[in-house]
C-alpha positions in Angstrom: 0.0 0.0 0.0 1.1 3.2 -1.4 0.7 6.2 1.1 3.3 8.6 0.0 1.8 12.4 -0.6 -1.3 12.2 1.3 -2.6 15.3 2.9 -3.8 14.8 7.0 -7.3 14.0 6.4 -6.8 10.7 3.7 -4.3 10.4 6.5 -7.0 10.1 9.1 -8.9 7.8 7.2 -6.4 5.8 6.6 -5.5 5.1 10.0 -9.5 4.9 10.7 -10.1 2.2 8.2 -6.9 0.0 9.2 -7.9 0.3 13.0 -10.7 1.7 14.2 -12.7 -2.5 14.5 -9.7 -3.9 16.5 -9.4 -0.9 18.7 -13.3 -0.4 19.6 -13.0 -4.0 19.7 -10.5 -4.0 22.5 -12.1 -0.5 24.4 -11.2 2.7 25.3 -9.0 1.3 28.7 -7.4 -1.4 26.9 -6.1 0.7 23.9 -4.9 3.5 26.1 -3.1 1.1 28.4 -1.9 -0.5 25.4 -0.2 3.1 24.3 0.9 3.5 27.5 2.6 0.3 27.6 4.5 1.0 24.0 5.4 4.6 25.3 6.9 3.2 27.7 8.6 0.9 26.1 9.6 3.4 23.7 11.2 5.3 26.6 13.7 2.7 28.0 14.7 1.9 24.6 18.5 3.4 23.6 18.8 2.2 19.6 16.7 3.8 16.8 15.5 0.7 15.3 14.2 -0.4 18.7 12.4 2.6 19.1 11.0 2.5 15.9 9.8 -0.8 16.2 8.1 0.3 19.2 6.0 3.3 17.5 5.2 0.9 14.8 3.3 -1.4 17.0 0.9 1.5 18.8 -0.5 1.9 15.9 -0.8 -2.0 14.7 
């Protein structure tokens, strides 16, 4: 999937239409402690790739 050159809102959608089942799905609490949890995760982490790794799975 292509997503290069997309303004905010096809953005938004985007993100909607890839997400929005498994996370209503899973609730409000549950997804935001999820977050949390990565954030976290991101924190502690020293390497880039690690890091990036982490971002990539709060919004998976």
């Amino acid at each position: 999937m292509k997503v290069e050159n997309i303004g905010i809102i096809e953005f938004q959608e985007l993100i909607r239409k890839i997400y929005f089942e498994k996370d209503k799905n899973r609730g409000k609490s549950s997804t935001l402690l999820r977050l949390g949890e990565e954030l976290c995760e991101v924190y502690r982490k020293d390497d880039r790739e690690g890091v990036a790794e982490e971002l990539a799975d709060i919004i998976v």
